[in-house]
Backbone of each chain as ProteinMPNN parsed JSONL, in Angstrom:
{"seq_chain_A": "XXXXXXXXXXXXXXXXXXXXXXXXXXXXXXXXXXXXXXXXXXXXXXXXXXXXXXXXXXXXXXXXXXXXXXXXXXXXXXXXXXXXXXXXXXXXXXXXXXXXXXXXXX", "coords_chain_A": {"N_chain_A": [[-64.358, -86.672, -0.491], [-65.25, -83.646, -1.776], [-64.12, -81.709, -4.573], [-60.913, -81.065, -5.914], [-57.405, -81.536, -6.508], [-56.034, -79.3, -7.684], [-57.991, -76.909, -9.58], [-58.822, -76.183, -13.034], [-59.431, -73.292, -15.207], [-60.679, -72.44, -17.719], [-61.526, -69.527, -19.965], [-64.498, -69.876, -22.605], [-65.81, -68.05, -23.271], [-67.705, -66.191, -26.051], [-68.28, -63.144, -27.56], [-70.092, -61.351, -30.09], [-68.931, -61.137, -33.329], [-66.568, -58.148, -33.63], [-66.803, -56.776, -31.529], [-65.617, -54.382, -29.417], [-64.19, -55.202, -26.591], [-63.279, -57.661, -27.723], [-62.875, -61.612, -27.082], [-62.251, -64.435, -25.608], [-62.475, -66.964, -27.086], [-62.276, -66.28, -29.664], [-59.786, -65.775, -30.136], [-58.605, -67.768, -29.046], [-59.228, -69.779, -27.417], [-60.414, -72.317, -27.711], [-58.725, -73.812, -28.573], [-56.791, -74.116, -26.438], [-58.233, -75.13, -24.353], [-58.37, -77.487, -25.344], [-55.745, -78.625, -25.689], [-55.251, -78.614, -22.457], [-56.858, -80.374, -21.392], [-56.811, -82.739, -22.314], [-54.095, -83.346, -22.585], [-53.824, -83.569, -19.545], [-55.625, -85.549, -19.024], [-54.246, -87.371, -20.55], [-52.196, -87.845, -18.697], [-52.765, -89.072, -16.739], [-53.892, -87.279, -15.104], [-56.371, -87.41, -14.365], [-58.449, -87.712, -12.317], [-57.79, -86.234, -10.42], [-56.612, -83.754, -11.216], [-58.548, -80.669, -12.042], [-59.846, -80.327, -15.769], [-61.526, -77.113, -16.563], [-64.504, -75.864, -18.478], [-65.3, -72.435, -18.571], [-67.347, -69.133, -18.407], [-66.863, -65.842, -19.423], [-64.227, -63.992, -17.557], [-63.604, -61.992, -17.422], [-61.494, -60.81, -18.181], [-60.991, -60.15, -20.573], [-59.637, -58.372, -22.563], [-56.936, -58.986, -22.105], [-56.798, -61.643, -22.723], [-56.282, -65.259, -24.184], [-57.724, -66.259, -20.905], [-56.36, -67.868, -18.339], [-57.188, -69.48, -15.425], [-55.524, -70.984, -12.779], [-56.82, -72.506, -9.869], [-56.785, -73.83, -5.983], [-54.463, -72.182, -6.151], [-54.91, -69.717, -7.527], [-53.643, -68.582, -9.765], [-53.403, -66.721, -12.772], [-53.407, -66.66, -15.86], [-52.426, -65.306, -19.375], [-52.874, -67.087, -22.118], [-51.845, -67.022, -24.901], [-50.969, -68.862, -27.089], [-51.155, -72.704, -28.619], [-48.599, -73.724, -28.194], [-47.46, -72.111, -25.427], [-50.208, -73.433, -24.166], [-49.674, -75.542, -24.062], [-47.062, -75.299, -22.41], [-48.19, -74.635, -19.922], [-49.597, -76.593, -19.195], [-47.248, -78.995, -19.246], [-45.395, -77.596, -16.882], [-47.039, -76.176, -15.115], [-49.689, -77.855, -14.52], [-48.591, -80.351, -14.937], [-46.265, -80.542, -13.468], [-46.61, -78.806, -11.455], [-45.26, -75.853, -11.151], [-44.978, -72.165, -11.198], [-45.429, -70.737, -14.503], [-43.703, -68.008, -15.122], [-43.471, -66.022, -17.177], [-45.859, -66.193, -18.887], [-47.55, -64.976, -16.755], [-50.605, -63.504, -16.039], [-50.046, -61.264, -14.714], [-47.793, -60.299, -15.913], [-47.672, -59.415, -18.267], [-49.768, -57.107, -18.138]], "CA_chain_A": [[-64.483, -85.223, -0.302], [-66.054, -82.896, -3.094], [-62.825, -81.074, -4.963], [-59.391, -81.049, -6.945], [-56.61, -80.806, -5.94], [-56.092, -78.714, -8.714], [-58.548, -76.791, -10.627], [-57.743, -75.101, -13.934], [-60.719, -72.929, -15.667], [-59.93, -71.874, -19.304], [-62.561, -68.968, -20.64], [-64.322, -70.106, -23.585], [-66.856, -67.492, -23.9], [-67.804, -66.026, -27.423], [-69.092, -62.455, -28.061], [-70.109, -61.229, -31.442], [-67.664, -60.399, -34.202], [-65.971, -56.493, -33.705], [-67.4, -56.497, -30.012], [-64.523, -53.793, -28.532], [-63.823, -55.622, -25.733], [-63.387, -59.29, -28.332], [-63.569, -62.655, -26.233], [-61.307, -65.372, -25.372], [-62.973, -68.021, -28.296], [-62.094, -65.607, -30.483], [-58.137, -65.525, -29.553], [-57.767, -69.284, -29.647], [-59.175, -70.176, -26.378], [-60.76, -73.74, -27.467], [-57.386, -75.115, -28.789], [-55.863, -73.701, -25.255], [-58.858, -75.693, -23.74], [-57.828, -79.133, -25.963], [-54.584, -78.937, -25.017], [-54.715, -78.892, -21.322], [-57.373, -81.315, -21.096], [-56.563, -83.78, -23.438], [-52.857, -83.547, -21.648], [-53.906, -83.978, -18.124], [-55.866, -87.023, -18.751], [-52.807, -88.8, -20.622], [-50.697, -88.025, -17.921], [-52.921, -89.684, -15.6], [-54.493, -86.703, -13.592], [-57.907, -86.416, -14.918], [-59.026, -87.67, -11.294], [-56.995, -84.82, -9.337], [-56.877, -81.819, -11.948], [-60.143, -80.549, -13.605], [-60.055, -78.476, -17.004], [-63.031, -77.014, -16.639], [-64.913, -74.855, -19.552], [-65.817, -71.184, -18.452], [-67.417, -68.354, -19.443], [-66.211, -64.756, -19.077], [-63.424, -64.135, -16.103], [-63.457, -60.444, -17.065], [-60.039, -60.282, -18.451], [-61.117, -60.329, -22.267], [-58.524, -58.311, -22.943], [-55.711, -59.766, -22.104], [-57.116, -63.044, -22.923], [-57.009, -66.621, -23.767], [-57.48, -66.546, -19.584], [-57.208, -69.468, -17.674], [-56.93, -69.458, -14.068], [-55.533, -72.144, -11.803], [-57.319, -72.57, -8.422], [-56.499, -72.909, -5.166], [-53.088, -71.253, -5.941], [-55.157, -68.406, -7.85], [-52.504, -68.237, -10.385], [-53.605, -65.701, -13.71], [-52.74, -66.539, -17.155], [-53.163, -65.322, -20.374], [-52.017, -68.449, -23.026], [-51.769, -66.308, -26.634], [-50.199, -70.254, -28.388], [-51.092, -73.7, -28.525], [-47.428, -74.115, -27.595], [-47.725, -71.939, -23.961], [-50.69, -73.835, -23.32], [-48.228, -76.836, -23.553], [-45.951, -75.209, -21.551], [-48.83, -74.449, -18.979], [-49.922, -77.942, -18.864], [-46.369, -79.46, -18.684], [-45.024, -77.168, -15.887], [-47.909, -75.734, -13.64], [-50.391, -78.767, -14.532], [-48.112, -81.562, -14.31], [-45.443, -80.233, -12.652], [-46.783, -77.964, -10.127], [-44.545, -74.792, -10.852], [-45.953, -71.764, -12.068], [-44.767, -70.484, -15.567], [-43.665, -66.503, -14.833], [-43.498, -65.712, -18.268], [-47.499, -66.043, -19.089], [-48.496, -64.514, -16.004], [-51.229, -62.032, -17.089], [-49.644, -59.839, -14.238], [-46.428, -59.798, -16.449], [-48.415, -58.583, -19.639], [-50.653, -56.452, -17.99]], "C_chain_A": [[-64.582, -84.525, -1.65], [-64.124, -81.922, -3.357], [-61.896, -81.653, -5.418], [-58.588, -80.487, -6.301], [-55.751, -79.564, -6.992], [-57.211, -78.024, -9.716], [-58.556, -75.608, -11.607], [-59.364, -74.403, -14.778], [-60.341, -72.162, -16.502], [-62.067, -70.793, -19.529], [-63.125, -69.151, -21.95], [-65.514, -69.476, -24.251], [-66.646, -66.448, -25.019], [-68.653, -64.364, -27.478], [-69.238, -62.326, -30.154], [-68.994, -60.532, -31.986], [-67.209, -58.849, -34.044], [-66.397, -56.227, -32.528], [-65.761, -55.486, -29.762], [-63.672, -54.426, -27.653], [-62.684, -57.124, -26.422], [-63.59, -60.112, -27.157], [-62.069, -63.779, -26.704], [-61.434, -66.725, -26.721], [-61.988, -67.43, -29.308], [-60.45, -65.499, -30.996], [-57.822, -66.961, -29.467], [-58.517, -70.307, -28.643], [-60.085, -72.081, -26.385], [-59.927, -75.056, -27.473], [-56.493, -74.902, -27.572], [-56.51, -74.879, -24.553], [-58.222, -77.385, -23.863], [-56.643, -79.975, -25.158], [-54.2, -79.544, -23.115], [-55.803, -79.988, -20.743], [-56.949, -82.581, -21.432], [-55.253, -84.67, -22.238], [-53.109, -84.108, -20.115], [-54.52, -85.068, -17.638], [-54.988, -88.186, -19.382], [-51.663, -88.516, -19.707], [-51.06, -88.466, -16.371], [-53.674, -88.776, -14.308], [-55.979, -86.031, -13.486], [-59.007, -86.558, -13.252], [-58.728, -86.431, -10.129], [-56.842, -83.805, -9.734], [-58.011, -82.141, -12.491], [-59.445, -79.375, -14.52], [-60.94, -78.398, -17.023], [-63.063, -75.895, -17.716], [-65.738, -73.699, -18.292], [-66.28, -69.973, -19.009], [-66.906, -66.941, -18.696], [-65.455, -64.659, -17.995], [-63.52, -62.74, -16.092], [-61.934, -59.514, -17.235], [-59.654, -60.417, -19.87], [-59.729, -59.591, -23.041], [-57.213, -58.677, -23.008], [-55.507, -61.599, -22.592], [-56.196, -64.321, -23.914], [-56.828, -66.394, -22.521], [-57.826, -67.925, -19.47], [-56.156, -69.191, -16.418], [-56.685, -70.447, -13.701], [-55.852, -71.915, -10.193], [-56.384, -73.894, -7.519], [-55.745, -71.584, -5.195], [-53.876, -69.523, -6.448], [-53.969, -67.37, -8.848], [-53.739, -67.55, -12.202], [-52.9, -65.887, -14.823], [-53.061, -66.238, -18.578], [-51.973, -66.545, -21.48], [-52.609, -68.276, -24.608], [-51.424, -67.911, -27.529], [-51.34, -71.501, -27.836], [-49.67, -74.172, -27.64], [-47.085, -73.351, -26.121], [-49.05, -72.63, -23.572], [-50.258, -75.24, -22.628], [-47.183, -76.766, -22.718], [-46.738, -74.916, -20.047], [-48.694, -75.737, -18.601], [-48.527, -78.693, -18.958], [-45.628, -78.865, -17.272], [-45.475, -76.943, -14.79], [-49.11, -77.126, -13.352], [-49.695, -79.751, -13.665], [-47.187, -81.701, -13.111], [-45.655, -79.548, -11.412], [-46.041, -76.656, -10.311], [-45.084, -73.639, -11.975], [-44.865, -71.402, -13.12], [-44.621, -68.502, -15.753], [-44.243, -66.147, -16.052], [-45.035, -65.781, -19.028], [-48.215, -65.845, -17.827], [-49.15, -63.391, -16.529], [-50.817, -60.426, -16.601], [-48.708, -59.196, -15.296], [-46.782, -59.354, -17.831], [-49.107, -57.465, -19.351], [-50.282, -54.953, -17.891]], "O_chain_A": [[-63.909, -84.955, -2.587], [-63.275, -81.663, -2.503], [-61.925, -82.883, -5.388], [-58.658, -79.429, -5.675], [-54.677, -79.132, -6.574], [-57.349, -78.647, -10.769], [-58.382, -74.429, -11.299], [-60.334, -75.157, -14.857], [-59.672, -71.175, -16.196], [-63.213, -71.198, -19.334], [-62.394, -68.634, -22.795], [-66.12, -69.881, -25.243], [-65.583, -65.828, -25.043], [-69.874, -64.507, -27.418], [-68.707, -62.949, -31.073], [-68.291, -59.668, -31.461], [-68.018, -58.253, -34.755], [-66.378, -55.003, -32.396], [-64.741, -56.127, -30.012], [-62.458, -54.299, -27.814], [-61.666, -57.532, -25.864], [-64.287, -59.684, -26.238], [-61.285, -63.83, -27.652], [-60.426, -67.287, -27.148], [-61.01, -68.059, -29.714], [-60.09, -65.17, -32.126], [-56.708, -67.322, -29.848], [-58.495, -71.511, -28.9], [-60.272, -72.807, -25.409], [-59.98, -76.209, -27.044], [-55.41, -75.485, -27.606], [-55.736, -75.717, -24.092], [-57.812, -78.166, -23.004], [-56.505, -81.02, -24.521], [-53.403, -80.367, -22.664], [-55.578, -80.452, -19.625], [-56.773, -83.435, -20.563], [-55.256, -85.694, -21.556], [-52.497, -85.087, -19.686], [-54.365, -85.596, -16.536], [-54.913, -89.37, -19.053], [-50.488, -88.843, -19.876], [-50.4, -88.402, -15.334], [-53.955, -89.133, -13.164], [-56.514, -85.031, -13.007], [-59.976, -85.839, -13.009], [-59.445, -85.961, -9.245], [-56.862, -82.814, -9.004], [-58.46, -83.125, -13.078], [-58.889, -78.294, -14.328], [-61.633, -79.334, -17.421], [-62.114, -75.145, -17.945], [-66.515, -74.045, -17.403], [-65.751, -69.612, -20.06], [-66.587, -66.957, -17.507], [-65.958, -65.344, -17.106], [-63.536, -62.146, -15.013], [-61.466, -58.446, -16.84], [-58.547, -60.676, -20.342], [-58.998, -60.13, -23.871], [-56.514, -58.624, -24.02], [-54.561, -62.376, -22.719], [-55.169, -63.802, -24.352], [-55.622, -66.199, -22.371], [-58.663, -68.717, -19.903], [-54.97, -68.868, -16.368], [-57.482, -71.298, -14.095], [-55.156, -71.218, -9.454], [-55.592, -74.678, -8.043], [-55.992, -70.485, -4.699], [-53.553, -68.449, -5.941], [-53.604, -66.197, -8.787], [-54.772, -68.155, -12.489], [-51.791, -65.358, -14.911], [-53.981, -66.895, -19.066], [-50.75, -66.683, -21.49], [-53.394, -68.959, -25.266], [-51.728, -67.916, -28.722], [-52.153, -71.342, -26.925], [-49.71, -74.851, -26.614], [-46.304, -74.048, -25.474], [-49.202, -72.459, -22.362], [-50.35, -75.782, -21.526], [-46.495, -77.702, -22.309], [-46.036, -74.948, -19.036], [-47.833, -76.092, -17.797], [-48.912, -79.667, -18.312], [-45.257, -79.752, -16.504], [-44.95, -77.197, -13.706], [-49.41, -77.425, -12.196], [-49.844, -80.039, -12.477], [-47.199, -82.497, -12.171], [-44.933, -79.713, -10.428], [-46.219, -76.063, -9.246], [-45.469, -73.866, -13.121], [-43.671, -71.611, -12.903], [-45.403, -67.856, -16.451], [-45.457, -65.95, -16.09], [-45.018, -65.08, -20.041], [-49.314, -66.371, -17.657], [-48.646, -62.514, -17.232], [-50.919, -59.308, -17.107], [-48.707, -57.999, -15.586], [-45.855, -58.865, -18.476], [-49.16, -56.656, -20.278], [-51.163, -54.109, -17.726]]}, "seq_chain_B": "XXXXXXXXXXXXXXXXXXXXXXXXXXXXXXXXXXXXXXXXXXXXXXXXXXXXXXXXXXXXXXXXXXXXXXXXXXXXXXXXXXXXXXXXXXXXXXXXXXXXXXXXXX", "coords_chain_B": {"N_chain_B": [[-53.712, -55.96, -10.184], [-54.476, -59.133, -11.627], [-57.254, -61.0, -11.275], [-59.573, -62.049, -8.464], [-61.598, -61.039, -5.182], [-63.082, -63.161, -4.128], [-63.919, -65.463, -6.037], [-66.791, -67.303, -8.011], [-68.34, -70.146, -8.86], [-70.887, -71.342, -11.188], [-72.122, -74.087, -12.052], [-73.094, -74.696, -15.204], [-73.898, -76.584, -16.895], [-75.901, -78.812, -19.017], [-77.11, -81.88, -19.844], [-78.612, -84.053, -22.177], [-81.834, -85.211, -21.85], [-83.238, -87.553, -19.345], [-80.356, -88.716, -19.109], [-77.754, -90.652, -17.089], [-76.635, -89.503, -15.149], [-77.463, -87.135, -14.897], [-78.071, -83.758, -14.46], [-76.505, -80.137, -13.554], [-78.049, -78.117, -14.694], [-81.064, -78.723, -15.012], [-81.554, -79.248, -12.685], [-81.787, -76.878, -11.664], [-80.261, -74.801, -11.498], [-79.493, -72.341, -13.381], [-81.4, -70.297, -12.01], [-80.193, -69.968, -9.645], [-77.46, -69.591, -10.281], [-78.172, -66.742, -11.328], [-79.087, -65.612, -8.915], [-77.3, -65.446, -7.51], [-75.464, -63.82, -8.997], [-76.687, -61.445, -9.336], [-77.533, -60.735, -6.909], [-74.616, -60.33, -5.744], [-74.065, -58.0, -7.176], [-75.796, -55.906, -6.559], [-74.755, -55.885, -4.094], [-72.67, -54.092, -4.238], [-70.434, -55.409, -4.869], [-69.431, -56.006, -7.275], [-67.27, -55.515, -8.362], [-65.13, -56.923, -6.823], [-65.975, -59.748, -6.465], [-66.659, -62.411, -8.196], [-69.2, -63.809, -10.438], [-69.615, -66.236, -11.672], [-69.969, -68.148, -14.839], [-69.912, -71.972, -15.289], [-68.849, -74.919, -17.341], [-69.396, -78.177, -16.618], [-68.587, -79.17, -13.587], [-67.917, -82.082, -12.634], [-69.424, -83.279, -10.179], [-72.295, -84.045, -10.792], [-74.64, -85.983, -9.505], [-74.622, -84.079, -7.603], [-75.455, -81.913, -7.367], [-77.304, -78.837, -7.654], [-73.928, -77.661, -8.62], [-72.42, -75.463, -6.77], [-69.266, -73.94, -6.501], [-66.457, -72.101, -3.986], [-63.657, -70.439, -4.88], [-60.527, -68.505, -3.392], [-61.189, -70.515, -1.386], [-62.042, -72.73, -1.77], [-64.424, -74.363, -1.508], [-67.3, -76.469, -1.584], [-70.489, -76.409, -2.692], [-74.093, -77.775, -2.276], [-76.694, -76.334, -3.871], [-79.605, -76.69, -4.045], [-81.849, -74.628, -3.906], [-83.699, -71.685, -4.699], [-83.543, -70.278, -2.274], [-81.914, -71.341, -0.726], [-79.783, -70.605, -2.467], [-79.996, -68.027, -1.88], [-79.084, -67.597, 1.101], [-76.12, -68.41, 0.74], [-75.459, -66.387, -0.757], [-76.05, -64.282, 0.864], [-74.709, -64.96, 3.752], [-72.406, -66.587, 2.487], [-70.757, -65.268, 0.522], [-71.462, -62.608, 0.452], [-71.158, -62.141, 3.442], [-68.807, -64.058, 4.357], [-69.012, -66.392, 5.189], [-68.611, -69.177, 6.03], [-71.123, -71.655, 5.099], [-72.546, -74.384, 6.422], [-74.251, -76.312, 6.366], [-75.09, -76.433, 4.135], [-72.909, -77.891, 2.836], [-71.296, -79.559, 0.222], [-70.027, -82.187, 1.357], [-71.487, -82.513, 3.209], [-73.731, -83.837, 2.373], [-72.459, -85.664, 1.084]], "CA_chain_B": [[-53.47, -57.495, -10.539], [-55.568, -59.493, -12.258], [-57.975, -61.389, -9.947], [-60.796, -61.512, -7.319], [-61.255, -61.722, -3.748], [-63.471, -64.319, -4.336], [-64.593, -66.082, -7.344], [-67.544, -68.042, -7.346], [-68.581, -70.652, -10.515], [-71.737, -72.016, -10.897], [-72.122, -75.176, -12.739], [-74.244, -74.793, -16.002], [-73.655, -77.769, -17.904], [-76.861, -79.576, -19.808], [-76.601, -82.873, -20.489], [-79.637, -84.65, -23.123], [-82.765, -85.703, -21.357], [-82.783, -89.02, -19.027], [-78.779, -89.269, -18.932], [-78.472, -91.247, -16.185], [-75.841, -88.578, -14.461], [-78.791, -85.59, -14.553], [-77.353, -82.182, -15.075], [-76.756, -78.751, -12.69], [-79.214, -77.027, -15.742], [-81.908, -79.216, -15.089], [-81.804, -79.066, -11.047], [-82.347, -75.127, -11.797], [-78.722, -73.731, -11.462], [-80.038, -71.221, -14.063], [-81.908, -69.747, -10.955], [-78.916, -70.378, -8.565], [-76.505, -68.32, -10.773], [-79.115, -65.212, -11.035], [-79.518, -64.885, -7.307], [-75.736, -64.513, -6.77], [-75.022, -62.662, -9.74], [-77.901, -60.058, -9.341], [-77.236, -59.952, -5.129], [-73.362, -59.735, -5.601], [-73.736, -56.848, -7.625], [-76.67, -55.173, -5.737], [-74.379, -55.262, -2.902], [-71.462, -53.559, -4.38], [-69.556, -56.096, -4.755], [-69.317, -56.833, -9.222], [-65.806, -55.937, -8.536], [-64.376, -57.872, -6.081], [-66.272, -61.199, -6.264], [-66.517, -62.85, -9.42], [-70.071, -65.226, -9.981], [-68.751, -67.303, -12.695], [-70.738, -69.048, -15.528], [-68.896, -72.664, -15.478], [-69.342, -76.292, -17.63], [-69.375, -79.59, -15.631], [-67.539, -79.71, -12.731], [-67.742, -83.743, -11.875], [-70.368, -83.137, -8.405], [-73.5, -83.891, -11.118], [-75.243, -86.015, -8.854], [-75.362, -83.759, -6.384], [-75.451, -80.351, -7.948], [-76.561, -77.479, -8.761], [-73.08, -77.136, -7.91], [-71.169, -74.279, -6.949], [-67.894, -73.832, -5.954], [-65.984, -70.909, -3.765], [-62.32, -70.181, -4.736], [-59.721, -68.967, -3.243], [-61.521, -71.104, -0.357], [-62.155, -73.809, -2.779], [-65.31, -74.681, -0.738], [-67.902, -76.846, -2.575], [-71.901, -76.024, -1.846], [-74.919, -78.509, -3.176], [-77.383, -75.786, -4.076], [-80.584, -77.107, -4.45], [-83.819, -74.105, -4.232], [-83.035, -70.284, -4.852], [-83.728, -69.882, -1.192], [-80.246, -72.123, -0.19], [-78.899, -69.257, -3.412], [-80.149, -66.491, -1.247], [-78.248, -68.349, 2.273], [-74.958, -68.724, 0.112], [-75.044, -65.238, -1.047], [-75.832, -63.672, 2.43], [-73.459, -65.595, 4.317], [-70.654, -66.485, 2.556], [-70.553, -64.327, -0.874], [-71.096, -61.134, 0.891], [-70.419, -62.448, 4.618], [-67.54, -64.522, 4.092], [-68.815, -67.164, 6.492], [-69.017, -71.019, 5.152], [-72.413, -71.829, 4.978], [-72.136, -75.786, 6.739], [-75.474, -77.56, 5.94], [-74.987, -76.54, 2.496], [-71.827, -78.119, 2.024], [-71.682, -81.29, -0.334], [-69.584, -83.128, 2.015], [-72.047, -82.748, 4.557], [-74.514, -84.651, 1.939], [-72.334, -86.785, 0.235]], "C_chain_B": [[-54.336, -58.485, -11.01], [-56.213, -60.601, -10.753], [-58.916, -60.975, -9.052], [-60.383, -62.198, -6.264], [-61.737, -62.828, -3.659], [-64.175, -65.204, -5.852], [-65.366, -67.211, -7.361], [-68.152, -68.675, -8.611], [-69.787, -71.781, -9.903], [-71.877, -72.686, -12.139], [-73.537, -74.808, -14.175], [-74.412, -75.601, -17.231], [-75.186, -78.276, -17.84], [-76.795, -80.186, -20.276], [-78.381, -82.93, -21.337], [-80.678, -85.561, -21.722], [-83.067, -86.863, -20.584], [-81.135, -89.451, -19.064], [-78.602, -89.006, -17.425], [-77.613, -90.26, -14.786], [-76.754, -87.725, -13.72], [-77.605, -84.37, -14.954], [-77.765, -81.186, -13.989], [-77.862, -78.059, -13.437], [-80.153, -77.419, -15.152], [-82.534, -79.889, -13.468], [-81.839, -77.871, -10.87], [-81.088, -74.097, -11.051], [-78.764, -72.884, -12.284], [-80.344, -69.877, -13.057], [-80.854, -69.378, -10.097], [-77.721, -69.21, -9.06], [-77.141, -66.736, -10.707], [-79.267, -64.435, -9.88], [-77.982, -64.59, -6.886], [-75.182, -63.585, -7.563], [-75.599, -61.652, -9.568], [-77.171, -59.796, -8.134], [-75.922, -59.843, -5.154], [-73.591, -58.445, -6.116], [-74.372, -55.671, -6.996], [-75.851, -54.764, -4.17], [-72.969, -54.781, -2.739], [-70.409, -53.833, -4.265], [-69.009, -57.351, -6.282], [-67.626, -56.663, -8.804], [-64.577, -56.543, -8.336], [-64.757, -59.534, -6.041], [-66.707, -61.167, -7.97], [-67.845, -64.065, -9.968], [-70.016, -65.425, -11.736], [-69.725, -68.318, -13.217], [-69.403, -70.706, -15.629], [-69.544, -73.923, -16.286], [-69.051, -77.214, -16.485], [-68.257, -79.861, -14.672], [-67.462, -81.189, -12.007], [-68.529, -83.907, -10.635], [-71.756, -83.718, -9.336], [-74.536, -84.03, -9.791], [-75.692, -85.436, -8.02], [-75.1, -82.251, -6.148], [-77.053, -79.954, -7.448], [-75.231, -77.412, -7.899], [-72.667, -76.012, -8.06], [-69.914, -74.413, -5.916], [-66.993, -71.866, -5.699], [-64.398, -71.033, -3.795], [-62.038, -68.5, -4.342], [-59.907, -70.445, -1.789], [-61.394, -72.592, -0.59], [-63.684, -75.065, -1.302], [-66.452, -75.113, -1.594], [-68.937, -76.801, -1.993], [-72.633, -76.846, -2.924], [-76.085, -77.26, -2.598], [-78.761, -76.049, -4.323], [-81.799, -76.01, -4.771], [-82.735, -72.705, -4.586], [-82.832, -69.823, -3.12], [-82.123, -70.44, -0.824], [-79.386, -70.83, -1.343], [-78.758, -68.013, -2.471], [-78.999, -66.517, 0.241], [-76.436, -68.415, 1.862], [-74.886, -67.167, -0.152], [-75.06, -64.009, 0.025], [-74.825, -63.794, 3.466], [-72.314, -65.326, 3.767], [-70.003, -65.285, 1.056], [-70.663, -62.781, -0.552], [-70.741, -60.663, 2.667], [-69.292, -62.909, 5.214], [-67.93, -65.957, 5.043], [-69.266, -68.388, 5.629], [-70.382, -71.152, 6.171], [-72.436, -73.436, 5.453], [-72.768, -76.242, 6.294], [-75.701, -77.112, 4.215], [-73.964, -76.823, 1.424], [-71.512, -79.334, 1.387], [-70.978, -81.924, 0.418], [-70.276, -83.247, 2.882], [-73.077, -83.875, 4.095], [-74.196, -85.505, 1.452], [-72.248, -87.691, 0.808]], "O_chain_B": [[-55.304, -58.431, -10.251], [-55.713, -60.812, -9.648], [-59.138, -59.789, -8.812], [-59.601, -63.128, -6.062], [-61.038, -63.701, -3.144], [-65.326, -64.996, -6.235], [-64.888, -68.21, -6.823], [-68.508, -67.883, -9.483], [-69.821, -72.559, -8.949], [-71.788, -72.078, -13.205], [-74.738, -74.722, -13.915], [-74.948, -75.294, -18.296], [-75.76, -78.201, -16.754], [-76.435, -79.933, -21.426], [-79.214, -82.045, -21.137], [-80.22, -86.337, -20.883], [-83.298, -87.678, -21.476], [-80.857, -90.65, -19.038], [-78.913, -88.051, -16.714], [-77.99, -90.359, -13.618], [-76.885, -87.558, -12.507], [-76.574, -84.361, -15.627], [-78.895, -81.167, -13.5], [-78.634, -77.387, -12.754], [-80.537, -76.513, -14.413], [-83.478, -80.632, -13.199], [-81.946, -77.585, -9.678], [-81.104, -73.079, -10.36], [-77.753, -72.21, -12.09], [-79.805, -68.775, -13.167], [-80.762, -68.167, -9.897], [-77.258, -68.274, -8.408], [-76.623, -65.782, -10.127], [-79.473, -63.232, -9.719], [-77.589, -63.712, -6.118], [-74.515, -62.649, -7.122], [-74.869, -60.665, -9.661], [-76.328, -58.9, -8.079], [-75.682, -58.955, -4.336], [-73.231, -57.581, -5.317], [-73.771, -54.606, -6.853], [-76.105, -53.846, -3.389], [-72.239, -54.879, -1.753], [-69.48, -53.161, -3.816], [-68.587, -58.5, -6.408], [-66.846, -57.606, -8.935], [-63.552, -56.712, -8.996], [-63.971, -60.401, -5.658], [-66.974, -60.213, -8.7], [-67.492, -65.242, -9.911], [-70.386, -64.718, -12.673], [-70.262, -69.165, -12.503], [-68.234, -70.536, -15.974], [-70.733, -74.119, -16.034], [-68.45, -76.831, -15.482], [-67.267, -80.566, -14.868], [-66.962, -81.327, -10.891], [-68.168, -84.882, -9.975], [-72.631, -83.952, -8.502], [-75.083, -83.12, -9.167], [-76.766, -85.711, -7.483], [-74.703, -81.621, -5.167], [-77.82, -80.771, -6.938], [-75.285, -77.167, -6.694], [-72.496, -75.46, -9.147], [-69.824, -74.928, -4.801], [-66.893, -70.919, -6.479], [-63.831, -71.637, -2.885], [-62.742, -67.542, -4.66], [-58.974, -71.135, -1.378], [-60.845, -73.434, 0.12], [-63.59, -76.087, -0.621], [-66.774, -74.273, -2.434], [-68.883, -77.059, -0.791], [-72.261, -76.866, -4.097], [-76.384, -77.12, -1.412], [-79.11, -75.232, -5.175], [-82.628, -76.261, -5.646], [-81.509, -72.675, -4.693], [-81.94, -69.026, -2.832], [-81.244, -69.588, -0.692], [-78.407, -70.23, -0.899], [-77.801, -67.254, -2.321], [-78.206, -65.592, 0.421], [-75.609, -68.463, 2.772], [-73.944, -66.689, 0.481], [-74.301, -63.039, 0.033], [-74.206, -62.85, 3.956], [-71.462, -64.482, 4.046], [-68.908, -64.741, 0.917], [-70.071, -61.899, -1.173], [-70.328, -59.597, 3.125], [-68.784, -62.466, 6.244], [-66.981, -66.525, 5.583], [-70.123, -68.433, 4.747], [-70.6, -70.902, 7.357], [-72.27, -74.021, 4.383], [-72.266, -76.966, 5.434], [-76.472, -77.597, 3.387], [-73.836, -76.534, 0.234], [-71.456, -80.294, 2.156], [-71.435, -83.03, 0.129], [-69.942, -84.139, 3.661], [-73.415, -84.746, 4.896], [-75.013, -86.373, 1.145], [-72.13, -88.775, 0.237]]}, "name": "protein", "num_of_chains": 2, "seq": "XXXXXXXXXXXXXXXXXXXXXXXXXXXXXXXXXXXXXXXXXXXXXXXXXXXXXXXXXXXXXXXXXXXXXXXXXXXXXXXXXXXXXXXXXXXXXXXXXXXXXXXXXXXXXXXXXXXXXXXXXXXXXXXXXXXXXXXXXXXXXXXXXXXXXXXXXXXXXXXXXXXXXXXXXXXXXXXXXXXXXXXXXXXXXXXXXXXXXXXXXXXXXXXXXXXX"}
């Protein structure tokens, strides 16, 4: 059957330099990408989670976004070290991480 | 809250010429994204549905894929005409589209 049981979609689109809006690249979003990929295939779940690359979600501001599907969970992941805490808790673990919900910044 | 009612990602990964996978680019998911991005918005609906540039979601063979979350419903896209059927139906109808669903082909 086509699907994940998990799928996680990091924004890694790029406008130009001083754009108003900026862009998720711009904010860190390839070493957010590294991280939760990298992680989810040494922990064994590269067949059941995808990190997938995306471009715009439409939440540049608040950005690095990365969404987890089905659940439809909203995060913005400002570190290297919350995207480690993404990918150990909501990745591996299953539970979401309150504290980088983008609701709770927004 | 951050989020859409539906969010809809169409595969636009390009692999190198003859790789023996093939690529969503190069089965004309270029096309495929245009007809839902243009007709979502034409039908007043940029703000609630979401048509989502995405890299390689793992379906190559049997792309152009797209994928509907929160439904998490996977569609093998093949002409613009099956684009136009997907965006009538279920992108501004809500109704799963059956004979265009990769499990029906895989």
């Amino acid at each position: 059957m086509a699907g994940f049981k998990r799928h996680v979609f990091v924004c890694l689109n790029e406008r130009e330099a001083g754009h108003p809006r900026g862009c998720c690249k711009h904010r860190g979003s390839e070493a957010v990408f590294k991280v939760l990929k990298e992680g989810a295939a040494k922990a064994g779940l590269a067949a059941e989670v995808r990190i997938n690359r995306a471009g715009c979600m439409e939440h540049c501001e608040l950005g690095p976004t990365v969404v987890v599907y089905p659940e439809a969970v909203w995060y913005h992941v400002p570190s290297v070290e919350d995207a480690e805490t993404i990918l150990r808790e909501h990745v591996i673990g299953g539970r979401i991480v309150e504290q980088l919900l983008m609701d709770n910044i927004a």
